[in-house]
C-alpha positions in Angstrom: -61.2 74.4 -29.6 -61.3 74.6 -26.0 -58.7 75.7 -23.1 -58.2 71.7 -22.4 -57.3 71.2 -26.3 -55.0 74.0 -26.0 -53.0 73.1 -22.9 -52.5 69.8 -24.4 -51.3 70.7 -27.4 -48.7 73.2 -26.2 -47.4 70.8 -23.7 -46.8 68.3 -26.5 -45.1 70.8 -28.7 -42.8 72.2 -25.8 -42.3 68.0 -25.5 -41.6 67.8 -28.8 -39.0 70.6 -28.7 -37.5 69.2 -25.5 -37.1 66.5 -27.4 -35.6 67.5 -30.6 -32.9 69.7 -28.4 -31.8 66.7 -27.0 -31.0 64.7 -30.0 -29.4 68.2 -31.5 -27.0 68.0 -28.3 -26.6 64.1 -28.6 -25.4 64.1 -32.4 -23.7 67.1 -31.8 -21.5 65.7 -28.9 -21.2 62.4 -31.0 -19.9 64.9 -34.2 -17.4 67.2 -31.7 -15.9 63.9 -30.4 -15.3 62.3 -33.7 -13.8 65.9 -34.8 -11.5 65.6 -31.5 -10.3 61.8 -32.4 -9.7 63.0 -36.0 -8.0 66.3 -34.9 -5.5 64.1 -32.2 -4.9 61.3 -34.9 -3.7 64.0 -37.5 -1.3 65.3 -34.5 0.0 61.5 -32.9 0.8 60.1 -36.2 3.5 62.9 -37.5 5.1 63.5 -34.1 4.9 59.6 -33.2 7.9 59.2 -36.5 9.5 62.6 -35.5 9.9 61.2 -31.6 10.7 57.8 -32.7 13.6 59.3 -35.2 15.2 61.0 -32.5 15.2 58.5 -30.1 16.9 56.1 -32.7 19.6 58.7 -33.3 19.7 59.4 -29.1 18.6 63.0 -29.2 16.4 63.2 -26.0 17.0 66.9 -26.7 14.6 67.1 -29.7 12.2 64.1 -27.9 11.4 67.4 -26.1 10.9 69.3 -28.7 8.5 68.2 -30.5 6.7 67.0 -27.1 6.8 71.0 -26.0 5.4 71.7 -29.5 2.5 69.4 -29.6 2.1 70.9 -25.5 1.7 74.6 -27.3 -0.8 73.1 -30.1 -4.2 74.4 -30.0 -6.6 72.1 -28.2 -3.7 70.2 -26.5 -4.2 70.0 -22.3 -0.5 68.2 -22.7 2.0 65.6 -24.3 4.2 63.6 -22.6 6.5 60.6 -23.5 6.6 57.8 -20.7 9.3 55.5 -20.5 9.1 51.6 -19.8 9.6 52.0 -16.1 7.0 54.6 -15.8 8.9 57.7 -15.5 8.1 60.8 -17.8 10.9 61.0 -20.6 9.9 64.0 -21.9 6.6 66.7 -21.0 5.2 69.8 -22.0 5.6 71.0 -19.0 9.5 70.6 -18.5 9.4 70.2 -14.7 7.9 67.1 -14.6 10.5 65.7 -16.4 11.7 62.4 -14.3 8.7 61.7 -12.3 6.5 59.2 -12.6 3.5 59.2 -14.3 0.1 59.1 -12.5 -2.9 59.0 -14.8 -5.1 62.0 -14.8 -9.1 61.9 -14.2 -9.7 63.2 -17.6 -9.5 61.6 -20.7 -5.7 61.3 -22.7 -5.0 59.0 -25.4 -1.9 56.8 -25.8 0.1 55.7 -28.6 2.8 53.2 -28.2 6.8 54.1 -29.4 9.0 51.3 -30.6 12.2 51.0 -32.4 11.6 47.8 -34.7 9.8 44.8 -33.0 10.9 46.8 -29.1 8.4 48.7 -27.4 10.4 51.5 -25.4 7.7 54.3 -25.0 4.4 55.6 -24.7 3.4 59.1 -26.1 0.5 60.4 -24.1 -1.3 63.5 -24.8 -4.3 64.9 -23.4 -6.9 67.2 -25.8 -8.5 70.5 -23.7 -11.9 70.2 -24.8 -12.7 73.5 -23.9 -12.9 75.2 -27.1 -15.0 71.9 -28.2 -17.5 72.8 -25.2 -17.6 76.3 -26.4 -18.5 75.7 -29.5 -20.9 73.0 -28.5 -22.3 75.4 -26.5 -23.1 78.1 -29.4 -24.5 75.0 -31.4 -26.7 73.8 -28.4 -27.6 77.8 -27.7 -28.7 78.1 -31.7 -30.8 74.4 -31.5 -32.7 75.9 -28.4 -33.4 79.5 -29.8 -34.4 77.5 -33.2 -36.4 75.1 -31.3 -37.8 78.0 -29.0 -38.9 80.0 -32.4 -40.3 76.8 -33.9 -42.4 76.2 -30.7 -43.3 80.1 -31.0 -44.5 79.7 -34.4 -46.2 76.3 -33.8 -48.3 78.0 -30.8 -48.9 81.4 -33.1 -50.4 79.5 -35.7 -52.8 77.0 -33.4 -53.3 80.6 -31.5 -54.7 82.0 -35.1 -56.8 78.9 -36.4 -58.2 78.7 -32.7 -59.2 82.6 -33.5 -60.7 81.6 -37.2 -62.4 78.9 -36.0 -64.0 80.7 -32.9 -64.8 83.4 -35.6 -66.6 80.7 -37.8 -68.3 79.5 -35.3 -69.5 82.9 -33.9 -70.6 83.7 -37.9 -72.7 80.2 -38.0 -74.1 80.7 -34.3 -75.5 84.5 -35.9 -76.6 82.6 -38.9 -78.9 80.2 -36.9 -80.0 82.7 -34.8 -81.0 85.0 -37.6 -82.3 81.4 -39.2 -84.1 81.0 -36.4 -85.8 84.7 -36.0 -86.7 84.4 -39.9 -88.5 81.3 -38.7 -90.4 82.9 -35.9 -91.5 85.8 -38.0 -92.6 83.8 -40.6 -94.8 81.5 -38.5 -96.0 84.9 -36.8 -96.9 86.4 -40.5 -98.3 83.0 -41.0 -100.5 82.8 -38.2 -101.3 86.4 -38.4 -102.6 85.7 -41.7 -104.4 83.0 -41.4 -106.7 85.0 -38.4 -107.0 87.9 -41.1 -108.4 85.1 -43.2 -110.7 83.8 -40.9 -111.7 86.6 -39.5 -112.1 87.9 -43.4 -114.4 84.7 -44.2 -116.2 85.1 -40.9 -117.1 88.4 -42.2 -117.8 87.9 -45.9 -120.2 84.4 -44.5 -121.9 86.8 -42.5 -122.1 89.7 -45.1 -123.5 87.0 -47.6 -126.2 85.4 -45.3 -127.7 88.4 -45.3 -128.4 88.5 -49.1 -131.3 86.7 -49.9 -130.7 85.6 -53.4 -128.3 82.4 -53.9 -124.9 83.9 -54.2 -121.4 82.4 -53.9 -117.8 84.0 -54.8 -115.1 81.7 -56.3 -111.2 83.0 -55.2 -108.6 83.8 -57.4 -108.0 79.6 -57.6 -111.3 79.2 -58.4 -112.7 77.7 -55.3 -115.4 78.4 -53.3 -114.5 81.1 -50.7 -118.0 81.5 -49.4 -121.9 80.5 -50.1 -125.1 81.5 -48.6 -128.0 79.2 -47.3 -129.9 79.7 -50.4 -127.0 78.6 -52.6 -126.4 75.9 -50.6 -130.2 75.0 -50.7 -130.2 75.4 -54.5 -127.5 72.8 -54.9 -129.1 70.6 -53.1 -126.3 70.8 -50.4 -127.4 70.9 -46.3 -124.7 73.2 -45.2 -123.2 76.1 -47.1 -120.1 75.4 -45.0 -119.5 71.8 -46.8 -118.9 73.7 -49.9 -116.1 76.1 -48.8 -112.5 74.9 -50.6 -114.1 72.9 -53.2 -112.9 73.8 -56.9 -115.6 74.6 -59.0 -115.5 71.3 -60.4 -116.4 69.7 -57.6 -119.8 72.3 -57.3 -122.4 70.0 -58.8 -124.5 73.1 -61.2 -120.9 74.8 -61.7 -118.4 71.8 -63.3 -120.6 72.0 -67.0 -119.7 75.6 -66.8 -116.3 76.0 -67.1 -116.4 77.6 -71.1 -118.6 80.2 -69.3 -116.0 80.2 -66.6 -113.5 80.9 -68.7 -115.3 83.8 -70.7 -116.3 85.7 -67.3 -112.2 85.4 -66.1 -111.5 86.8 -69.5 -114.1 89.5 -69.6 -114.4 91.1 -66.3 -117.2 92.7 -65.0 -119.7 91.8 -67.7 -122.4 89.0 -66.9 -122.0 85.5 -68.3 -125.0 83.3 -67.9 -124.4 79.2 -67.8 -128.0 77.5 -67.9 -129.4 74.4 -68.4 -131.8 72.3 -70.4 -132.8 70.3 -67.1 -134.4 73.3 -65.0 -134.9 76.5 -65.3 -132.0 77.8 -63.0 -129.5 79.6 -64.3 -126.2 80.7 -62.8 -124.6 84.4 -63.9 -121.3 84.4 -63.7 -119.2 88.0 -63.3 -115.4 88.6 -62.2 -114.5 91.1 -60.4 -112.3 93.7 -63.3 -109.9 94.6 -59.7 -108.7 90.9 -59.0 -109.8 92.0 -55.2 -112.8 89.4 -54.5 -112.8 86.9 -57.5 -115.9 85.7 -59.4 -119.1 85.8 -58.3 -122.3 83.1 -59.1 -125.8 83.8 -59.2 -128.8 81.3 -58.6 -131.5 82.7 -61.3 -134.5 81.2 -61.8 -136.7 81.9 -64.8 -139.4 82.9 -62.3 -137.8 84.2 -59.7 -139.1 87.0 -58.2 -135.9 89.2 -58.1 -135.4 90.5 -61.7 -132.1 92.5 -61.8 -129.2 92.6 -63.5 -127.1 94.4 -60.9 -124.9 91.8 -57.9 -125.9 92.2 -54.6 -123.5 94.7 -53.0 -121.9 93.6 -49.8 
């Protein structure tokens, strides 16, 4: 994850708790205004019959009353009763008694006073929404440190998958580079091989041209590693170099003698002869008891001039 993934993602989650703060405030304004309704509805409707009861029996003196009492109630800014010319009957605040009522800036509410089908007041009252803003205030103070922690924890735990991932990533990087140098070393230890090899059948060709009796030396597969001239000359092949890699099969004296073959791999270093009724050539056949070299074949002739029984040493 790079820095430009990062970024963006931290600026959408501080969007995101922008956002969320401001529905939290929203529905909590909606939910402390519907409490204040409910709250001035529960006060207007009993003092509403009280004020209306007194005014029937002509006691302004407890109109008053119970206006002064719903001026000391908690939340209440103050209550007043306005008369049908506009004048203030009766107030929370006695010394305003007898003027005339001018409509504050803030909100009130207003409930109309009759006696039977006549309309001869209005009880105002006005609700301090102070201890509403406080509290709104603690809820909107919680929201934000919630929404703050929620961004915190959001950004902790991109911060420790962004350190996992790098971490991965680092672990796969070593992997291929370590893939990588196991490659290289073993192309080197292949090609460093493959010289030894040549350089090894350089050598052995050259050690074998110098014997003069037809020789060859199978490998551990059972292909021709190497053949002189004179084997090559006895098969009836032009270069000793065309039979190199062939299976013994594929040698034209050697494919009848694979039981012989098979006796000389099972019985090292002891001579096993393969002849045939054809000529008088006859190939010996003796493995090598270390596994080093591999099996080697003889040309003999019947009257060939070198009568031994000991392999030409290289």
């Amino acid at each position: 994850m790079n820095r430009r993934t990062w970024i963006l993602e931290g600026a959408l989650s501080a969007l995101a708790v922008v956002v969320l703060v401001l529905l939290s405030g929203w529905s909590l304004r909606k939910a402390f205004e519907k409490q204040k309704r409910c709250a001035l509805e529960r006060l207007q409707k009993p003092a509403v019959i009280m004020i209306e009861r007194a005014f029937h029996l002509k006691d302004d003196l407890a109109i008053q009353e119970v206006v002064t009492a719903l001026g000391l109630a908690p939340g209440i800014y103050f209550a007043c009763v306005i008369g049908p010319d506009g004048k203030i009957m009766a107030h929370s605040q006695p010394a305003n008694v007898g003027q005339i009522f001018r409509r504050p800036d803030f909100p009130v509410t207003a409930h109309p006073l009759a006696e039977g089908q006549k309309r001869w007041g209005t009880l105002v009252i006005s609700a301090s929404d102070k201890a509403l803003r406080s509290a709104r205030r603690r809820e909107m103070a919680l929201w934000s440190l919630g929404s703050i922690l929620l961004w915190l924890v959001w950004n902790a735990r991109s911060l420790i998958w962004r350190w996992r991932l790098a971490g991965q990533e680092r672990r796969i990087s070593d992997l291929l580079i370590m893939a990588e140098d196991q490659k290289q070393k073993e192309r080197r230890e292949a090609e460093r091989q493959s010289q030894a090899r040549v350089l090894w059948t350089s050598r052995l060709q050259s050690a074998v041209e110098r014997i003069p009796q037809a020789i060859m030396l199978l490998d551990q597969r059972q292909r021709v590693a190497t053949a002189n001239s004179s084997a090559a000359q006895a098969l009836g092949v032009e270069r000793s170099s065309s039979l190199v890699g062939k299976s013994w099969q594929e040698v034209p004296r050697l494919g009848p003698c694979g039981k012989e073959l098979e006796k000389s791999l099972a019985s090292p270093s002891c001579f096993v002869e393969c002849s045939s009724e054809k000529d008088d050539l006859r190939l010996r056949l003796e493995t090598d008891k270390d596994g080093l070299s591999g099996t080697w074949v003889t040309f003999v002739y019947s009257n060939h001039p070198y009568k031994t029984n000991e392999k030409a040493s290289i």
